[in-house]
TORVEXRO-496850 format. One record per residue (C-alpha): residue number from 1; residue in three letters; x, y, z. Coordinates in steps of 0.5 Angstrom, whole numbers. Each point is the difference from the previous one (the first is absolute). Example, Ala and Ser with C-alpha at 12.3 -4.5 7.8 and 13.67 -1.06 7.14 Angstrom:
<sites>
+-----+-----+-------+-------+-------+
|   i |  aa |    px |    py |    pz |
+-----+-----+-------+-------+-------+
|   1 | ALA |    25 |    -9 |    16 |
|   2 | SER |     2 |     7 |    -2 |
+-----+-----+-------+-------+-------+
</sites>
This chain:
<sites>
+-----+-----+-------+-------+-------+
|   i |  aa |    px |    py |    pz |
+-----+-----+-------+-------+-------+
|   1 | UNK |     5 |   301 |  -475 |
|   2 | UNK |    -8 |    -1 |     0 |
|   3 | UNK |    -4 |    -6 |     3 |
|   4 | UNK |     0 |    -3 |    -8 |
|   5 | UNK |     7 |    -1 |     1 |
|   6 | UNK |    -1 |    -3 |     7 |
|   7 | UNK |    -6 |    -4 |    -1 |
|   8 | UNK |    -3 |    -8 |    -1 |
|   9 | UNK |    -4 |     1 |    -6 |
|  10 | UNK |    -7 |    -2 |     0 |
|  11 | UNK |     2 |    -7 |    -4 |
|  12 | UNK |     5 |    -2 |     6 |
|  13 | UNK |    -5 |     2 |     6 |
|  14 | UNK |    -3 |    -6 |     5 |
|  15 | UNK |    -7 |     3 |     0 |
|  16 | UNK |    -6 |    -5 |     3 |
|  17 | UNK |    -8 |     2 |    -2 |
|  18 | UNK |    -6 |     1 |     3 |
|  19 | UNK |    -4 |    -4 |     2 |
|  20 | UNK |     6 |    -4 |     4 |
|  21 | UNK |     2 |    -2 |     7 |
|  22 | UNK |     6 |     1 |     4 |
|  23 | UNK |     2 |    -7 |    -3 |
|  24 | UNK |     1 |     3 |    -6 |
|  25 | UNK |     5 |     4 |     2 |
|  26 | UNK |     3 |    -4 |     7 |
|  27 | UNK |     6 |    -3 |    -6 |
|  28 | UNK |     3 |     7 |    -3 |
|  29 | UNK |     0 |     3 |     8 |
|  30 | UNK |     4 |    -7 |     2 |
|  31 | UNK |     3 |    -4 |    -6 |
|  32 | UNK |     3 |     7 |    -2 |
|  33 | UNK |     0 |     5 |     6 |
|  34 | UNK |    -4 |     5 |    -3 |
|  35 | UNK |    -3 |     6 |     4 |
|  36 | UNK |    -5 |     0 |    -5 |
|  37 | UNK |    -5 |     0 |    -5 |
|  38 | UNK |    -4 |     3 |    -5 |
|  39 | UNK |    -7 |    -1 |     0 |
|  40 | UNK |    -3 |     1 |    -7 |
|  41 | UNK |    -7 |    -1 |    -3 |
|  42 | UNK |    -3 |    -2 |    -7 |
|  43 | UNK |    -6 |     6 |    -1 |
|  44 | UNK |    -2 |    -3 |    -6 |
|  45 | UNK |     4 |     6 |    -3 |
|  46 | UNK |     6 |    -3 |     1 |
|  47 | UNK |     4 |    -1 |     6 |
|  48 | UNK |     0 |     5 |     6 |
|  49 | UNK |     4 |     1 |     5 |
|  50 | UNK |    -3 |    -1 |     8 |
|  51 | UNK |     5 |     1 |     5 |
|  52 | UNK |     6 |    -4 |     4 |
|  53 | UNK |     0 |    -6 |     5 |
|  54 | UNK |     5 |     0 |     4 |
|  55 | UNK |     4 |    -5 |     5 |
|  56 | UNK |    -2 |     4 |     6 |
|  57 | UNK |    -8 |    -1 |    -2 |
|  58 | UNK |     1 |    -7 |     0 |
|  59 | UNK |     2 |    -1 |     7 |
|  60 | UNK |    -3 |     7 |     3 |
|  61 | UNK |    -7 |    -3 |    -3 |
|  62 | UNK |     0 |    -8 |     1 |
|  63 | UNK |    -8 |     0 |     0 |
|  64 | UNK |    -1 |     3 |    -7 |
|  65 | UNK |     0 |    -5 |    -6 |
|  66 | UNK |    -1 |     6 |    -5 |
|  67 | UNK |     5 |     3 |    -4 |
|  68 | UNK |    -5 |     5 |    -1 |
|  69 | UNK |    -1 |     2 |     7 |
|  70 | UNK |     8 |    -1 |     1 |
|  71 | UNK |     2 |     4 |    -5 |
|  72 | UNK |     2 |     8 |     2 |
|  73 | UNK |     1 |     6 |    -4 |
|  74 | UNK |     6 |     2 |     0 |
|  75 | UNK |     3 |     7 |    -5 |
|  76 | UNK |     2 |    -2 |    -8 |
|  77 | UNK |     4 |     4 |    -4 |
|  78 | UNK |     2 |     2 |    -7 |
|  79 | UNK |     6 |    -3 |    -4 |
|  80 | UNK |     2 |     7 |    -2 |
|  81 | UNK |     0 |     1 |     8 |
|  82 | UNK |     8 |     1 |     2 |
|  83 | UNK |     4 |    -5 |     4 |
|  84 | UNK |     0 |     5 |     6 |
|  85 | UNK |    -6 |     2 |     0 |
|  86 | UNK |    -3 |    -7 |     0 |
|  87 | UNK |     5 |    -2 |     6 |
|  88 | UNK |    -3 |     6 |     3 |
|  89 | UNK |    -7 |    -2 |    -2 |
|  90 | UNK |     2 |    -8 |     4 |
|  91 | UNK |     3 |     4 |     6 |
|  92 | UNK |    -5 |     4 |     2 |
|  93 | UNK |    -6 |    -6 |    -2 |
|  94 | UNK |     4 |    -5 |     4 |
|  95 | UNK |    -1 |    -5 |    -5 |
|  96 | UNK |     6 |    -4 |    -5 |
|  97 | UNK |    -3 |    -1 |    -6 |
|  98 | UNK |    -4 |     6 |    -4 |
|  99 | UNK |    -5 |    -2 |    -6 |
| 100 | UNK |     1 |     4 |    -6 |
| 101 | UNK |    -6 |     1 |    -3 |
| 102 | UNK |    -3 |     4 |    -6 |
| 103 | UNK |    -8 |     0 |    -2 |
| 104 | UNK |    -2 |    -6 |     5 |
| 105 | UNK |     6 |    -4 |    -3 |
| 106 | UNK |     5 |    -3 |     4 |
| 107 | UNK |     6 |     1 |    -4 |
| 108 | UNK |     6 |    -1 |     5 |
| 109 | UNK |     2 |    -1 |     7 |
| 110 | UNK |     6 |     4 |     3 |
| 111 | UNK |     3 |    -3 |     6 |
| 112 | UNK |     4 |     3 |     6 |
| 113 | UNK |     6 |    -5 |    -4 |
| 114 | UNK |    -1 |     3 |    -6 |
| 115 | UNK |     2 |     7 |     2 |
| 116 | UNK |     5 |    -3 |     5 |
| 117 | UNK |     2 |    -3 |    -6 |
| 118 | UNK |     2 |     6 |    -4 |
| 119 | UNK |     4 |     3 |     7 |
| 120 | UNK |     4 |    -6 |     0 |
| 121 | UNK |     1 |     0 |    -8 |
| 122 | UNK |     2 |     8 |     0 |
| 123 | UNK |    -6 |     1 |    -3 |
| 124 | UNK |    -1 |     5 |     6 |
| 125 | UNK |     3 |     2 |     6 |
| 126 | UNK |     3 |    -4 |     3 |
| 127 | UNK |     6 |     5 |     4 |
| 128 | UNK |    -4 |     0 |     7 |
| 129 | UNK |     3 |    -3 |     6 |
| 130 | UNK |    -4 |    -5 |     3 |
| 131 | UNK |     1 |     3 |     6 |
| 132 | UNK |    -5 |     6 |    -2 |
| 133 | UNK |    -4 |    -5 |    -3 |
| 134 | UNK |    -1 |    -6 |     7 |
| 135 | UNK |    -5 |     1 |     4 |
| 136 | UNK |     3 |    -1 |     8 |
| 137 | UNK |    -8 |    -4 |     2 |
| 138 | UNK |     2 |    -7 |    -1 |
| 139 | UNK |    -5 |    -5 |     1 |
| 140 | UNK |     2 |    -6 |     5 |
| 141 | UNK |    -2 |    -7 |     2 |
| 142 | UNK |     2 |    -6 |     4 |
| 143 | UNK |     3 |    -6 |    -3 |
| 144 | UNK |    -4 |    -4 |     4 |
| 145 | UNK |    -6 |     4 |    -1 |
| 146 | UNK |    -6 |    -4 |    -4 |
| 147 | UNK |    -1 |     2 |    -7 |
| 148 | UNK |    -8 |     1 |     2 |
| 149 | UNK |     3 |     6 |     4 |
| 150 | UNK |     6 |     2 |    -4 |
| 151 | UNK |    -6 |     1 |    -6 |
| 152 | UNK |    -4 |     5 |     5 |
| 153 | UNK |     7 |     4 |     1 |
| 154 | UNK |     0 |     1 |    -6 |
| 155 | UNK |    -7 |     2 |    -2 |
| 156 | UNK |    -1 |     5 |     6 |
| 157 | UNK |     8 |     3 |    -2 |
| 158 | UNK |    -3 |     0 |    -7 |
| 159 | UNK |     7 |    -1 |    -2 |
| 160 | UNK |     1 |    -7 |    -5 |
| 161 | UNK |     5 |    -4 |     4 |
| 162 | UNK |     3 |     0 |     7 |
| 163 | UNK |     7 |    -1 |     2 |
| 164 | UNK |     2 |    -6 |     4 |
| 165 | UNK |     4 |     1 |     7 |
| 166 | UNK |     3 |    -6 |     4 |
| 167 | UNK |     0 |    -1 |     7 |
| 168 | UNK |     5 |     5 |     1 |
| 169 | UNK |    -4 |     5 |    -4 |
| 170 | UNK |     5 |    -1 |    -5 |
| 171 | UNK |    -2 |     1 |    -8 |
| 172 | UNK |    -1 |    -8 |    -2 |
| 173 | UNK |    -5 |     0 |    -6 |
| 174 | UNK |    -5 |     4 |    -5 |
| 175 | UNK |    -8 |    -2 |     1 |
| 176 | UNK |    -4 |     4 |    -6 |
| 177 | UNK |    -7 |    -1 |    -2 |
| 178 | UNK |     2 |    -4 |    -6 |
| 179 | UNK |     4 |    -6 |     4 |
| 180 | UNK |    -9 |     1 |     5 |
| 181 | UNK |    -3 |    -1 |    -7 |
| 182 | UNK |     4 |    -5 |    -3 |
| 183 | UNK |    -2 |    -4 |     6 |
| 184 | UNK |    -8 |     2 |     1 |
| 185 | UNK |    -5 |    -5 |    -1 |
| 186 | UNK |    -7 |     1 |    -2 |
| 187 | UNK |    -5 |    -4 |     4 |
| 188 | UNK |    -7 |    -1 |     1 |
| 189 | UNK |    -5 |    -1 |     5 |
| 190 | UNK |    -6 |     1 |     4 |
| 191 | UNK |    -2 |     5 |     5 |
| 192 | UNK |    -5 |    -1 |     5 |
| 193 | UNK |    -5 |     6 |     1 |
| 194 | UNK |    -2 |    -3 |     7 |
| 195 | UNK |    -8 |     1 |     2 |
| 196 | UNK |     0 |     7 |    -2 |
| 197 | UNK |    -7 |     0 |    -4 |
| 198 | UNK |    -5 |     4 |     3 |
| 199 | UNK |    -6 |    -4 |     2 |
| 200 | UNK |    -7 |     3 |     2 |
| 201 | UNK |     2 |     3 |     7 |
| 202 | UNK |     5 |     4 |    -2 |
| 203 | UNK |     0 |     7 |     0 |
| 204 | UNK |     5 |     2 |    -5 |
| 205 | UNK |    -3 |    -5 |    -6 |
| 206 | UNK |    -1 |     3 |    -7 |
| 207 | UNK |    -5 |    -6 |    -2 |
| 208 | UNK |    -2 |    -6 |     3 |
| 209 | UNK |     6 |    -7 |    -1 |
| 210 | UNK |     1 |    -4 |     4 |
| 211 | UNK |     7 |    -3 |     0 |
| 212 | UNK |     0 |    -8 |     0 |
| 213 | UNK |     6 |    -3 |     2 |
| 214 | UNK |     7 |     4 |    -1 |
| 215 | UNK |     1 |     3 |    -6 |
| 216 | UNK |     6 |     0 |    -5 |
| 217 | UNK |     4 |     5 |    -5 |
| 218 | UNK |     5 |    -3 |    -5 |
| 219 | UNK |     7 |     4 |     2 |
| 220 | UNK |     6 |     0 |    -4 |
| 221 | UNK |     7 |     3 |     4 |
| 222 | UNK |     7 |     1 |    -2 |
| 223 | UNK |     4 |    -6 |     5 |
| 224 | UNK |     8 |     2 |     2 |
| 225 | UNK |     4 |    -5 |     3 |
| 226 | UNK |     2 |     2 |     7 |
| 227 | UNK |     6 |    -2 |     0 |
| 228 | UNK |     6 |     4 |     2 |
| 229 | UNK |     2 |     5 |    -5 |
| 230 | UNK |     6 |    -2 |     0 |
| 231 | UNK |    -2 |    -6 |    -4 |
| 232 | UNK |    -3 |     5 |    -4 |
| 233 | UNK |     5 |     6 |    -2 |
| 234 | UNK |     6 |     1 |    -4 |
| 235 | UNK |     7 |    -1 |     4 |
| 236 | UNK |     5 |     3 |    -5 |
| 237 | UNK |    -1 |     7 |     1 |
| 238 | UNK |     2 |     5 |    -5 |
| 239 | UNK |     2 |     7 |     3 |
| 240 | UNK |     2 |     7 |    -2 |
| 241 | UNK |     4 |     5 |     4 |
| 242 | UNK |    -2 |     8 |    -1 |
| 243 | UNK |     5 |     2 |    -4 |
| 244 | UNK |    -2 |    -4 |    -7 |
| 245 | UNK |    -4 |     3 |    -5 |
| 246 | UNK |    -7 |    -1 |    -3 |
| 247 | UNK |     2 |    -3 |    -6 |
| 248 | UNK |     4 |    -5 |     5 |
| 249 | UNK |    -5 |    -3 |     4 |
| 250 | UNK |    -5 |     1 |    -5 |
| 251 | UNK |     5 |    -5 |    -4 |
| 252 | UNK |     0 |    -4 |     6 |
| 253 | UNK |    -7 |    -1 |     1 |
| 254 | UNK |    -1 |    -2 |    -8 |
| 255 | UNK |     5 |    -5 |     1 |
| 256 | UNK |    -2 |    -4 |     6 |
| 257 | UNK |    -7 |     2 |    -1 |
| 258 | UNK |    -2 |     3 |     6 |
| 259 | UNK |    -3 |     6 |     2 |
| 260 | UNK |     3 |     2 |     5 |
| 261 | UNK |     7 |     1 |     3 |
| 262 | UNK |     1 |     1 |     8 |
| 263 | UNK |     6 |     6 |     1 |
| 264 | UNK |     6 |    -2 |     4 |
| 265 | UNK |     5 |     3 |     4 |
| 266 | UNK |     5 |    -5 |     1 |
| 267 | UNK |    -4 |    -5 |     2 |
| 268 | UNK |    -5 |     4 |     3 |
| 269 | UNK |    -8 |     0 |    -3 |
| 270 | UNK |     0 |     8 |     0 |
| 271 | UNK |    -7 |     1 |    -5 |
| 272 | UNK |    -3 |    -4 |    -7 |
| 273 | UNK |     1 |     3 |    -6 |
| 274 | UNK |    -6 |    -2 |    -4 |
| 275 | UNK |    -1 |     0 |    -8 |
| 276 | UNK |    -5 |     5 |     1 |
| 277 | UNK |     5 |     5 |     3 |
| 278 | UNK |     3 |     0 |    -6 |
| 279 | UNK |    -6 |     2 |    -4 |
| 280 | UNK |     0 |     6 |     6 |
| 281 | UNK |     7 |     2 |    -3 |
| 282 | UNK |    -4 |     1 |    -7 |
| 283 | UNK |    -5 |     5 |     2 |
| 284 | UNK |     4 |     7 |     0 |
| 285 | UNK |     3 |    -2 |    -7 |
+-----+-----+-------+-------+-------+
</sites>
């Protein structure tokens, strides 16, 4: 199976142009909880693609208002490139949707759904025990937690979600960056830069200015609510225990839409198995 078996053709690709802002783009990441979305340019010669935006962009970045500082290049691929040598691609590049582009031209999209599609169809193997497959670092925070905090977590974990634990440090819910973004707000407003311009008697002035009164830069910031996460987060958690297979939990997350599932054991949280795990069990094929 090859990535033009797998992928969103060209005609059914969300894409935002160049010159844009990050407005352009907030209503896909929000109202159809994508990660993200390709950005493409029309040269003169036709349409030519320029790279992705992604939800972490937006809120690592909340100054920048450019989708052409905002964008990231990220490794493309081929439609003729195999399944597991894409999934292989995706996990070594830490990335969930990998543009296929051939000549400039951006012919396609294949995501980490799609190829966790073709594990829960059959289509590739799908025999592996989640066990294998779990990662035992999970992510954590407490119901009670800000969600302004519980966005930090998850950035400086560098994973997309946090399980939520109650006061008996107890699994209670599931926070993931799709929940903070669906909820983040672009504001705008103003910086004071204070009386920093350097006048005649300042040793370090380049040229001679003077500041007259405060000076103010236009900001934009990405605002959170600081709420507890528990307002915030999924209560109805679906779980998985070691002995089901790849095809299994892949046909879970397909179904409830999730892209993650914590690994239980009895009723204890004994690790998380990501969709991205399951790519890993790909790359040896």
């Amino acid at each position: 199976m090859n990535v033009a078996d797998a992928m969103t053709p060209r005609e059914d690709v969300v894409t935002v142009n160049l010159p844009g802002t990050r407005n352009d783009i907030l209503e896909y990441l929000q109202e159809r909880a994508f990660s993200s979305v390709p950005v493409v340019k029309d040269d003169g010669d036709g349409e030519k693609y320029r790279g992705l935006v992604s939800r972490d962009d937006l809120i690592e970045r909340p100054e920048e208002d450019q989708l052409a500082m905002l964008m990231r290049d990220v490794p493309t691929t081929t439609a003729e490139t195999s399944i597991p040598e894409v999934a292989a691609l995706i996990v070594r590049a830490g990335t969930r949707r990998v543009p296929v582009v051939e000549d400039g031209r951006l012919e396609g999209i294949v995501t980490v759904t799609d190829v966790v599609r073709a594990i829960a169809d059959g289509e590739q193997d799908g025999d592996t025990e989640v066990g294998e497959l779990a990662r035992r670092d999970v992510n954590t925070t407490y119901v009670e937690t800000p969600l302004t905090v519980a966005e930090r977590e998850i950035s400086y974990a560098q994973v997309p979600y946090t399980v939520v634990l109650d006061d008996e440090g107890e699994m209670s819910g599931m926070l993931t960056e799709v929940d903070v973004v669906a909820v983040a707000r672009v504001v705008e407003g103003e910086d004071d830069t204070g009386d920093s311009i350097a006048d005649d008697d300042d040793d370090w002035k380049w040229e001679s200015i003077k500041a007259v009164g405060n000076s103010y830069l236009p900001t934009r910031n990405v605002e959170i609510p600081v709420e507890p996460v528990r307002g915030f987060m999924t209560d109805e958690v679906v779980t998985v225990t070691r002995r089901r297979t790849a095809r299994e939990a892949a046909q879970t997350m397909l179904k409830n839409d999730i892209e993650q599932i914590p690994l239980v054991s009895g009723d204890e949280l004994v690790g998380i198995v990501r969709d991205v795990d399951l790519l890993a069990g790909l790359q040896d094929e």
